[in-house]
N, C-alpha and C positions, 0 to 999 in steps of 0.2 A: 559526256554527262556532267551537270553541275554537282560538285560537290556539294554537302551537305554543312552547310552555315546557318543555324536558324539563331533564334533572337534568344534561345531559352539558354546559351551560354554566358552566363552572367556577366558581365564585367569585373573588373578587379575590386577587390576589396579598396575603400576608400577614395576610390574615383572620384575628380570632381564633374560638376555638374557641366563644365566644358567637354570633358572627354569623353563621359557619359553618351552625350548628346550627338558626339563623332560617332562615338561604336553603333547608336542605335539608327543611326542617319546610316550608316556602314549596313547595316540587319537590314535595315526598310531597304535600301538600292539591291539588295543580293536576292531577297524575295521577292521583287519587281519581276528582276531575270527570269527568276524560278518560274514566275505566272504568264509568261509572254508566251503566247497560243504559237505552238510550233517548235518551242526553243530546243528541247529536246529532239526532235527528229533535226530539225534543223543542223546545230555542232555535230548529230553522228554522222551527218552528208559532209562536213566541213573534215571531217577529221579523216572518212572514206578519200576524198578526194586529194585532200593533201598528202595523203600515202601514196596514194598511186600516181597522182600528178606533181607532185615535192608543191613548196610553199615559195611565192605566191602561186597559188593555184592557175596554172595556163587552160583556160576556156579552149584555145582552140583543139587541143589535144583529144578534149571529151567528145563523148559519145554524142548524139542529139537529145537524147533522153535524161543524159548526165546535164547536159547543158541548161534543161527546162527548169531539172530540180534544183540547180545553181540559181539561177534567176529568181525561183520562188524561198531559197533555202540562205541565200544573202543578205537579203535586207532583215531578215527576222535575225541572223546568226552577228551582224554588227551591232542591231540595237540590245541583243543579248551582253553580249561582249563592254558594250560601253557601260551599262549597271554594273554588270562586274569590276571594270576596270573604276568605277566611280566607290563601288563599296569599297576595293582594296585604297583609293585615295583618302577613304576616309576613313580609314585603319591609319594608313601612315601620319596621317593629322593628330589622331587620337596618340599615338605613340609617342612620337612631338612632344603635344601636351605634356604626356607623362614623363617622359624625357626632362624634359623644360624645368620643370615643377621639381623635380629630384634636383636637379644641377642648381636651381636658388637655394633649395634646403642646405644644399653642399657649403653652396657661396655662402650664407647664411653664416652654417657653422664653422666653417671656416675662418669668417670677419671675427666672431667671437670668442675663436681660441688665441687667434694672432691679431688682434686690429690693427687696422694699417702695415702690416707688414705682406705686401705684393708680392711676393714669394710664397707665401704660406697658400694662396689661394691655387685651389683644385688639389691639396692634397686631403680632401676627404672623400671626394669623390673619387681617386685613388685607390683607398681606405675600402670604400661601399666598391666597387670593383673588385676590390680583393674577397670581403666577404660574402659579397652575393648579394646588400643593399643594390645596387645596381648590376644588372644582368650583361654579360659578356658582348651579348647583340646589343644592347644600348651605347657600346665603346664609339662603336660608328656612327647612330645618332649624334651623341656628344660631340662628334669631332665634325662633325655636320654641320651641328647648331655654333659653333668655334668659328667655322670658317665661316657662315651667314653671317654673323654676328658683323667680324671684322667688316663685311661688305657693305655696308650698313652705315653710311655719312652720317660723323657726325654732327652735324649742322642740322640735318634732319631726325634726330632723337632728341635734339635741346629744344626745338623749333617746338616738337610734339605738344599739341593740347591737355591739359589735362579729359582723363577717358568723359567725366561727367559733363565736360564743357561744351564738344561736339554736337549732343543734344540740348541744348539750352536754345541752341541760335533763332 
């Protein structure tokens, strides 16, 4: 059975209009699932099946009967599956974001209590860890976006456009 995710849980206080736009793209794909004619009989046949056959599900093991409602109970239970798996991609984006957005605020304050001293930077973020500005689960975000970062030539961030330029051409 789909859990229960509707649109009327608000977003965070002071969202920006990027992240906003993730959660609500995240609501729209999850209520997609919800409307797809079947979805529901569909995952309980998926979930019957997988108990009594283990995962992946072996066809030849099943019934004839079993086998019919597999055939009709598949293709609705992947396209179910992929909204889903599409809303939680755009949860992880939105988190990101907010992730993102705390870690410049950090850097920020950071530059302005020490400037130029490259040591100093990420002990605010530190700081908001200790006190709850920054949430325990976001640690691994951060260290996420750390390691992207590094992967990230730089040849290709100096090279970068300015954002308004790309549409000029």
């Amino acid at each position: 059975k789909l859990e229960s995710n509707k649109r009327n849980s608000p977003p965070p206080d002071g969202a920006c209009t990027f992240e906003r736009s993730l959660l609500n793209a995240a609501f729209d794909s999850y209520a997609e699932a919800e409307k797809i004619p079947g979805a529901e009989e569909a995952l309980k046949f998926f979930n019957f099946a997988a108990q009594k056959y283990g995962f992946p599900v072996d066809e030849k093991k099943m019934t004839a009967d079993e086998r019919e409602k597999y055939a009709v109970a598949q293709p609705i239970a992947k396209k179910v599956l992929s909204r889903v798996e599409l809303s939680d991609d755009f949860r992880r984006l939105a988190y990101l974001e907010r992730t993102s957005k705390l870690l410049f605020a950090s850097w920020l304050h950071d530059h302005a209590r020490a400037p130029g001293d490259m040591k100093y930077v990420g002990t605010t973020a530190q700081e908001w860890l200790t006190t709850g500005k920054l949430e325990k689960r976001q640690e691994v975000v951060v260290r996420f976006l750390g390691v992207l970062n590094e992967q990230i030539p730089s040849d290709l961030i100096r090279d970068m456009p300015d954002i308004g330029a790309s549409s000029k051409k």
